[in-house]
N, C-alpha and C positions, 0 to 999 in steps of 0.2 A: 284777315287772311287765315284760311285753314291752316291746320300742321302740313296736311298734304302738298298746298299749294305751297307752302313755304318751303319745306324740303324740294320740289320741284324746282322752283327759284335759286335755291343753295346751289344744287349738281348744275346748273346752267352757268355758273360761273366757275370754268373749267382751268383748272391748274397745269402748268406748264412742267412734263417730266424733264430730271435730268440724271446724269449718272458722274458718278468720281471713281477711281479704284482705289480701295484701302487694302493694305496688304496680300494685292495682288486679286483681291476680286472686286466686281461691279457692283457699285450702293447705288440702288438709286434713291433719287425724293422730288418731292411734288412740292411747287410754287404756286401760290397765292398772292396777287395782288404786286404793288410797285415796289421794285427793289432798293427805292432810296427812303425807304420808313425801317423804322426800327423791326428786329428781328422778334420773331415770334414763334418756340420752335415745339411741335406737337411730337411725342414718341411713344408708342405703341406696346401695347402688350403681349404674353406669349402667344405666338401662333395665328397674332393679328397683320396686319398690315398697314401703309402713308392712308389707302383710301377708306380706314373708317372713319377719317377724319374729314371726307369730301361733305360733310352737312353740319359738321362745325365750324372748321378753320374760316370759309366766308364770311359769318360774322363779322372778323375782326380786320377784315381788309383796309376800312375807311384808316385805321389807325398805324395798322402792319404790315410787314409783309410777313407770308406765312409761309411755315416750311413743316411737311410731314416726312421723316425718314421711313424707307422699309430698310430695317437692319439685317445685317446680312442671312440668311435665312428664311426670310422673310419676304411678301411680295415679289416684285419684281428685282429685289437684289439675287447673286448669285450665294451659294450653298457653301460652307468652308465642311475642314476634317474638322475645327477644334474650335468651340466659340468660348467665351469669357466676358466677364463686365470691362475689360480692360480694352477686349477689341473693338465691342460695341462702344466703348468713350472714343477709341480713335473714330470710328466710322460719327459717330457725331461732331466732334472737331474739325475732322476732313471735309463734312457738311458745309459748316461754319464759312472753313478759311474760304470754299469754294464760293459763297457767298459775300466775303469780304466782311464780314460781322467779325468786331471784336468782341461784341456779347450780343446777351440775348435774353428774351424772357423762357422758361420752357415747363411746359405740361407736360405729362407723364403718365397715361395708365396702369395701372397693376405691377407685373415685372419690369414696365417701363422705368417704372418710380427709383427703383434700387438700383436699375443701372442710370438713370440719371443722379442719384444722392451721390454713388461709386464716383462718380466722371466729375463730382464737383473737387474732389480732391487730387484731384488728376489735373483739370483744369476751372482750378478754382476761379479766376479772372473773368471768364466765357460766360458766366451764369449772373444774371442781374438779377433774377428769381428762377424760383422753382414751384410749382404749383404740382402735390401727387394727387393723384385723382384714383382714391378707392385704392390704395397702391401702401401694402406691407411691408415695411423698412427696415423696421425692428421688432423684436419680440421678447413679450414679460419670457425672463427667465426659466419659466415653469414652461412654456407652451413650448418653448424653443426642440425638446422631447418630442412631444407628439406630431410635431408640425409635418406634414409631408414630405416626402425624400420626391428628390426629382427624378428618380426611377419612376415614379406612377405617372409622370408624365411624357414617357418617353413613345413615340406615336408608331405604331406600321405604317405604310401605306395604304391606304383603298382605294383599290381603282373602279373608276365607272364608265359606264361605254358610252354616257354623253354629258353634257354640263347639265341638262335638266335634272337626270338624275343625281349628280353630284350635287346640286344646289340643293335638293330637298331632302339632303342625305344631313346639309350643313348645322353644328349645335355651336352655342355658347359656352365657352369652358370658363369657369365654374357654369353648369347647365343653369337654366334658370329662364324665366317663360319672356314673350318679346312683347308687348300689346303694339307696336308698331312694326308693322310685317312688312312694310317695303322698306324701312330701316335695313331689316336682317335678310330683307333678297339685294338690297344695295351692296352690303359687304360680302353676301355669299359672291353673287357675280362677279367679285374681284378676286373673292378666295381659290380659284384653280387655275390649272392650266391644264392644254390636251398634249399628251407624249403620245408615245408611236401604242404604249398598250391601253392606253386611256383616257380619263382625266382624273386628276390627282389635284391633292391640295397644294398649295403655293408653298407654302410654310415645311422647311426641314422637319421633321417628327424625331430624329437622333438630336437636335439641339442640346436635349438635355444628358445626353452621356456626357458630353464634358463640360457643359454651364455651371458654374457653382455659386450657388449664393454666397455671402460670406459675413462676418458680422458687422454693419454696418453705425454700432453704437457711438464710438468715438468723433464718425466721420459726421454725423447727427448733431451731437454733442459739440462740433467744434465747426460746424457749415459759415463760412461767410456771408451767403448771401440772406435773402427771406427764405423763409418756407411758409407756402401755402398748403392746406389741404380740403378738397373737395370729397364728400364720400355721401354713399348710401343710406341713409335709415335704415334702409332691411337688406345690407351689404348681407351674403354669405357668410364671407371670411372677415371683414373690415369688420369688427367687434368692438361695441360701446370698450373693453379692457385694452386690446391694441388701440385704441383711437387715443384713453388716457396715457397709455404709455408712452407713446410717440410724442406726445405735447409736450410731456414729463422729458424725455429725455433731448428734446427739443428745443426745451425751453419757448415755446410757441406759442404765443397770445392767442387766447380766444376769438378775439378778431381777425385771425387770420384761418379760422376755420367755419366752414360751412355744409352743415347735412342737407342730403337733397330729399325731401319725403317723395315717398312711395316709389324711391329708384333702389335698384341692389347692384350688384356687383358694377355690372355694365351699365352704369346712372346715364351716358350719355347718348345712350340706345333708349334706354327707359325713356328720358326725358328731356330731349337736346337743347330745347329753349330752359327751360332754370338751370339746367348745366352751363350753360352760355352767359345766364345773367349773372349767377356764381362766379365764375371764371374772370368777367371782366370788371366784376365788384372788389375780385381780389386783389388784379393784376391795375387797376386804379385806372380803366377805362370809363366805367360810369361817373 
């Protein structure tokens, strides 16, 4: 089977939306598969959304049931004044109870990563693993200076006068090239919506006036559950020196890490099937 046909096959096994209100606004998230299998919970990165996971999460159905959150801000959840790692834990929780899960396995992209590490101390019980994928946690002492302020990521709006143009307008943040181009029209197509002046991205762009990261070292240091990590070879940002740090402070077996060659930042755009076979090496499906 090609990639093609195979990603074809994935989207054809269509996920069931739902919604919960956390602190008075609408989450939604996308179901995967029978709800009396163990839980399996996918969460997303900044300014992503539930549907980049529409040509992963299938994989794991034979085992799981799958759940992809859009956090609030995000996809199809509604927009707050003030976001936090603390709010995005409840909106994961909220998730949870709504499914009846008292735990769960859960992956993580990028920003994903930190508010899911954050939520393990919050609700440490909930997390049977954690798997970050490509996802910065911590940082050597020295970098923590240079590292970007979340002011450079704070977005305007642009509006377009149709979704084609808004589609081909769509990038990768961190930027970085796609060699699978119906990948990145799969997730652009989910990336907007049309208002009265436009179409515009799905994704809050003020998120980050109030988001704050925070230092995550102790909570690393003292995690209950597993920790897994999935990352890039030729990550951007994920650096052979963050990759040692995180282990180090982790205390995290080599066997529980796994580089994807010739993926970067967004490995599971790059390369969804080793990202898959990683994934379910770790979480003890294979």
């Amino acid at each position: 089977m090609s990639n093609v046909d195979w990603f074809k096959e994935s989207l054809s096994i269509q996920p069931v939306s739902k919604y919960i209100k956390v602190e008075g606004k609408e989450i939604h998230y996308l179901v995967w598969g029978s709800d009396d299998k163990p839980g399996l919970f996918f969460i997303h990165g900044y300014s992503a959304h539930a549907h980049w996971w529409d040509f992963v999460a299938p994989a794991f159905i034979e085992k799981y049931c799958v759940v992809a959150i859009d956090l609030s801000g995000s996809g199809e959840s509604e927009h707050r004044d003030h976001y936090s790692q603390e709010i995005f834990a409840d909106e994961i929780k909220a998730v949870c109870t709504d499914m009846n899960w008292n735990q769960a396995d859960f992956i993580a992209h990028s920003m994903g990563g930190s508010i899911s590490l954050n939520a393990t101390s919050i609700y440490p019980d909930l997390f049977k693993s954690l798997t970050l994928l490509d996802s910065i946690v911590v940082l050597p002492p020295d970098k923590v200076r240079n590292f970007s302020s979340n002011k450079s990521m704070i977005r305007a709006d642009f509006i377009y006068d149709d979704k084609e143009a808004a589609m081909s307008s769509f990038r990768l943040i961190p930027p970085q090239p796609c060699r699978n181009d119906y990948l990145l029209e799969h997730i652009a197509s989910n990336s907007f919506k049309e208002t009265e002046q436009g179409w515009i991205l799905k994704s809050d762009g003020k998120i980050m006036k109030t988001y704050k990261s925070k230092d995550l070292t102790d909570i690393l240091m003292s995690i209950k559950c597993p920790i897994n990590i999935v990352y890039g070879l030729m990550s951007q940002i994920f650096t052979q020196e963050i990759l040692e740090y995180t282990l180090y402070v982790g205390n995290i077996p080599s066997e529980r890490v796994i580089g994807v060659p010739g993926t970067m930042h967004h490995l599971f755009v790059d390369d969804p099937l080793s990202v898959i076979d990683a994934l379910k090496k770790l979480i003890g499906e294979n």
